[in-house]
C-alpha positions in Angstrom: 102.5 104.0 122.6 102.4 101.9 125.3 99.1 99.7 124.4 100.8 99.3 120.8 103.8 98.4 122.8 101.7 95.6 124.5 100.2 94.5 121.7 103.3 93.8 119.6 104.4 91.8 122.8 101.4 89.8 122.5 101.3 88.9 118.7 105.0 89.7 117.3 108.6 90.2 118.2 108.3 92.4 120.5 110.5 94.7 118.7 110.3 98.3 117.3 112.0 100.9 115.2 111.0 103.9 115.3 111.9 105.3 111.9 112.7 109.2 111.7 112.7 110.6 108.5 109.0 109.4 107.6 107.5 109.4 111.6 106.7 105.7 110.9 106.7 103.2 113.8 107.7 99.6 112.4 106.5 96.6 114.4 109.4 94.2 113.2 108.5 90.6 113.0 105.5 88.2 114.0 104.0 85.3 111.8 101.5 84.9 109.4 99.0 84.2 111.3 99.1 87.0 113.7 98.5 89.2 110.6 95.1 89.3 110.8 93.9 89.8 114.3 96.8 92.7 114.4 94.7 94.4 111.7 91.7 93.9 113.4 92.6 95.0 116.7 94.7 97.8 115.7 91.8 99.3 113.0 88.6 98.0 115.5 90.3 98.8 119.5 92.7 101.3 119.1 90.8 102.9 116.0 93.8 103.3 114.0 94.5 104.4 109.9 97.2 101.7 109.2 98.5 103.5 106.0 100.5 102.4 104.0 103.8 100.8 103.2 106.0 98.4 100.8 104.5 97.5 97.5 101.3 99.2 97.6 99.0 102.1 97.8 100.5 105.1 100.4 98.3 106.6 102.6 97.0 109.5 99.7 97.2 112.8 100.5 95.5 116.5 99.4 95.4 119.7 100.4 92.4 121.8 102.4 90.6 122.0 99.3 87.2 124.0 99.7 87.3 123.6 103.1 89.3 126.6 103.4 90.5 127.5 99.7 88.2 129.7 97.6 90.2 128.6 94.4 89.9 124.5 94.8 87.5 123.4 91.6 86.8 120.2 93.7 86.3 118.5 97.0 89.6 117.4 97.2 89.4 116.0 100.6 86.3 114.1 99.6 87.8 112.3 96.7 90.9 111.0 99.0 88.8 109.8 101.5 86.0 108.1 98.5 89.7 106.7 97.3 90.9 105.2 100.4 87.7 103.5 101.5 87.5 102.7 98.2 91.4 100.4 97.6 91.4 99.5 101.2 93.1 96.1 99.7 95.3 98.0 97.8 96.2 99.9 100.8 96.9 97.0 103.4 97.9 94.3 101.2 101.1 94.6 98.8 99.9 93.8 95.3 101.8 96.5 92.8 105.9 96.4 91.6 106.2 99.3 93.6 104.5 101.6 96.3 101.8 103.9 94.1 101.1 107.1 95.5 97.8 109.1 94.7 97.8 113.2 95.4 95.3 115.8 94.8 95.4 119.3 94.5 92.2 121.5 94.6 93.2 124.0 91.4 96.3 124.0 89.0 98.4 126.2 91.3 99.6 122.5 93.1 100.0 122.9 96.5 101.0 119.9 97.4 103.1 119.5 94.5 101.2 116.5 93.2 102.6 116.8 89.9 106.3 116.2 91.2 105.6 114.0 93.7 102.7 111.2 92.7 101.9 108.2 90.5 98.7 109.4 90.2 98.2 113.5 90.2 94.6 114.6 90.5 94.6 118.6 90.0 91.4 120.4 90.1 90.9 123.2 87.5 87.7 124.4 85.0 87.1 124.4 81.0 84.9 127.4 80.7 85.7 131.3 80.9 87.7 133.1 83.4 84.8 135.5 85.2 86.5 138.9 84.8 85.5 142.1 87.0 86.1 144.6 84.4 86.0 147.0 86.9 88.0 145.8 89.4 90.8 144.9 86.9 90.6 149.4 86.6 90.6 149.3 90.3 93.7 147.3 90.3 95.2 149.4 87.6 94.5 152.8 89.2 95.9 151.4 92.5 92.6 151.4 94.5 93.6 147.5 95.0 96.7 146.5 95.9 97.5 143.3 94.0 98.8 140.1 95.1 96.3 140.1 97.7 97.9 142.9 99.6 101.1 140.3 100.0 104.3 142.3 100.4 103.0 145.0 101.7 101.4 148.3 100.3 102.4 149.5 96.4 102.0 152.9 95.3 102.1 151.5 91.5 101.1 148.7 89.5 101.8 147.8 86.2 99.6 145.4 84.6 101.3 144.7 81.4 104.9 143.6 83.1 103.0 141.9 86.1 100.5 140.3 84.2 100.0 140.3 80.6 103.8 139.9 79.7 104.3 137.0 82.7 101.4 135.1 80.8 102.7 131.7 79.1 100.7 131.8 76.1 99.9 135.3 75.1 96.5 135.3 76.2 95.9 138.0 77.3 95.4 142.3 76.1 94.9 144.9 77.9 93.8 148.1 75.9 93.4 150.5 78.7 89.4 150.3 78.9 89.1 146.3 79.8 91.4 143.3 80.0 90.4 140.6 77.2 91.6 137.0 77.9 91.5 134.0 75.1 90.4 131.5 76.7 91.2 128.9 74.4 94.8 129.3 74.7 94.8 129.7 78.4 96.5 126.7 80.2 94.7 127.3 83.7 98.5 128.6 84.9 96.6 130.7 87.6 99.0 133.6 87.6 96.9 136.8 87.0 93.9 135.2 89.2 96.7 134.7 91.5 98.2 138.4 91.1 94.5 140.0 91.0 92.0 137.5 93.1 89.4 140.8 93.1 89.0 140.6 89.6 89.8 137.5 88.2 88.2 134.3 89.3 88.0 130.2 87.7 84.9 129.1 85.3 82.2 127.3 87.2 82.4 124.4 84.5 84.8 122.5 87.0 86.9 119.0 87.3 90.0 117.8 87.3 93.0 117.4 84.7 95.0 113.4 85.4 98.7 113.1 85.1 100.5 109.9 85.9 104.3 109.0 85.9 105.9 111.4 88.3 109.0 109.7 89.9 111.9 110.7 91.7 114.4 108.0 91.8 118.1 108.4 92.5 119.5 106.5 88.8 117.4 108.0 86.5 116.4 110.8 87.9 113.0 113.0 88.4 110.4 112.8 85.8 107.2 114.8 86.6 103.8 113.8 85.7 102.2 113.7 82.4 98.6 114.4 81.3 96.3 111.5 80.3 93.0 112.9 80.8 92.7 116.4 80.3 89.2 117.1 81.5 87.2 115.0 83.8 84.1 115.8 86.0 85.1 114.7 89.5 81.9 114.4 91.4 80.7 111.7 93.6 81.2 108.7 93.8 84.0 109.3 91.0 82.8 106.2 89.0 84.4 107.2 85.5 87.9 108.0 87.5 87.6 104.6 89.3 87.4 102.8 86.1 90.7 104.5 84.7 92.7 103.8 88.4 91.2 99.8 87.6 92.5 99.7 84.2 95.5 101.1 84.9 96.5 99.0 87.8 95.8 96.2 85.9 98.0 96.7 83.2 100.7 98.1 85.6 100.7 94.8 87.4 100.8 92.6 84.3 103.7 94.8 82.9 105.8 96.3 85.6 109.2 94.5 86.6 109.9 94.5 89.8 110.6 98.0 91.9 109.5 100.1 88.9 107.1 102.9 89.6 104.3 103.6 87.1 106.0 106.3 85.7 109.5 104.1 84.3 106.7 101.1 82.9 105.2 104.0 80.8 109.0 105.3 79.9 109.5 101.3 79.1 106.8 100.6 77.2 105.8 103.7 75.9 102.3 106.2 76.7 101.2 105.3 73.6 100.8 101.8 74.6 99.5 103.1 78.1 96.6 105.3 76.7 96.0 102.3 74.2 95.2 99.7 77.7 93.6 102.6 79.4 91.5 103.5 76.5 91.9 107.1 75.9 92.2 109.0 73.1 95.2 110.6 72.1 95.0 114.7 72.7 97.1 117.4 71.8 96.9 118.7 75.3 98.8 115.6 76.0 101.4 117.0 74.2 104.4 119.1 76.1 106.8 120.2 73.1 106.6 118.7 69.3 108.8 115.5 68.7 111.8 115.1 67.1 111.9 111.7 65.8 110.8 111.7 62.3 109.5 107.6 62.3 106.0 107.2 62.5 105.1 103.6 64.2 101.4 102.3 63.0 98.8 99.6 64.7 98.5 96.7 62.4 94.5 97.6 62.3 95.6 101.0 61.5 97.1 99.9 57.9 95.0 98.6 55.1 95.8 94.8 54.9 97.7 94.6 58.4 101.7 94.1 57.8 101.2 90.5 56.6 101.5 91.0 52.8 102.4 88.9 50.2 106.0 89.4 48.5 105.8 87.5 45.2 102.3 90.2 44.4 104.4 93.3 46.0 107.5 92.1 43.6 104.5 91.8 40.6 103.4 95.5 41.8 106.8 97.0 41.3 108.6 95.6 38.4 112.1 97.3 37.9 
């Protein structure tokens, strides 16, 4: 504290705030060119992660991932470090309409409530079969193993169909008293019976990530979480195909975002539809939270035989009273 002290003594004001509810410490004041041999010696002599702040990428954050979790389906400590080497401009240098904040969670349970709390939410998950233990799932049952990973203490019963198969979100799952079946094409990765029997039910090895973008939390309209954009996509080194979504949406972000509006409100502005159309994704159903309402149906002029430029006087000729 007291070399950065010095430093700011030497190249700026001199004065600091030291600001509580985030742990920041803000140097206040010093002139333009000062910037640059601050970063340097800050980054190269006092070996520093400057973060971020302001209009920009913040700092991105994930939790343990498979360094200590046996459900993460990726590295997620790998792909926020590949990301901040990656935008280091983007990280130092103010460039969005807003700060843009990038979060990553190693399987859908969300630890670090990415989905709530990020621009961009990267949450690991898999699109193959849940492995099953058929025989620990009767070992579970007959109250050899004590469920929930022993949390809460021992249990002298367990009921499978209340704690599991009812509690499931889409039905998914039966349970005739010989082997638990699971359909795995209605499954939505919620992670509730791996979570309530980890001996017998793990994730698919077919792994990656599921995108959502938008979440928000601002004080006048109020918290919007994240929504899907890319359902399915192998995150592996160096994350080439999920670099080329972050440039394209940035881009159009910049180009269309007013001034102090996160990600998130531009998409409510302008619509996902025209998002996915810039971003070049293909609509999905999993995109999809709950049917709409609106009954109008808006088209692309390339969509529409002829475009929407059409000639009255031959319409009129078409449709004689």
């Amino acid at each position: 504290l007291r070399r950065l002290c010095d430093l700011w003594e030497a190249r700026g004001s001199g004065l600091t705030n030291m600001h509580g509810s985030t742990g920041d410490i803000v140097l206040l004041g010093t002139t333009t060119d000062q910037l640059e041999p601050i970063f340097y010696e800050l980054t190269h002599e006092f070996e520093m992660d400057l973060g971020g702040s302001g209009s920009n990428m913040r700092t991105p954050e994930s939790c343990l991932g498979m360094s200590r979790c046996e459900w993460s389906c990726i590295n997620t400590q790998d792909i926020i470090y590949d990301l901040t080497q990656e935008f280091q401009d983007a990280l130092h240098r103010p460039m969005f309409p807003y700060k843009f904040k990038f979060k990553a969670s190693g399987c859908p349970m969300d630890c670090v409530a990415a989905i709530a709390r990020s621009d961009c939410s990267i949450i690991g998950t898999w699109r193959d079969q849940i492995r099953t233990d058929q025989a620990a799932v009767k070992a579970y049952v007959g109250g050899e193993l004590v469920p929930h990973g022993g949390a809460g203490g021992k249990r002298t019963s367990f009921d499978i169909k209340a704690e599991v198969i009812d509690l499931c979100p889409t039905q998914c799952m039966e349970y005739d008293g010989k082997s638990l079946k699971i359909y795995d094409e209605d499954c939505v990765r919620c992670m509730h019976c791996i979570r309530v029997m980890p001996r017998a039910l793990r994730p698919g090895l077919d792994r990656g990530a599921t995108i959502l973008v938008g979440a928000k939390a601002p004080i006048l309209d109020g918290a919007q979480l994240s929504s899907v954009v890319i359902p399915f996509i192998k995150m592996e080194s160096p994350y080439t195909e999920f670099k080329g979504f972050v440039e394209k949406m940035w881009d159009w972000w910049m180009e269309e975002g007013k001034n102090r509006e996160r990600l998130g409100e531009t998409i409510q502005r302008l619509s996902l539809r025209e998002f996915l159309k810039v971003c070049e994704l293909e609509p999905d159903p999993r995109m999809v939270n709950t049917p709409r309402f609106n009954p109008y149906i808006f088209y692309d002029p390339a969509a529409v035989p002829g475009g929407w430029e059409h000639d009255g006087a031959a319409f009129r000729q078409r449709h004689q009273a």
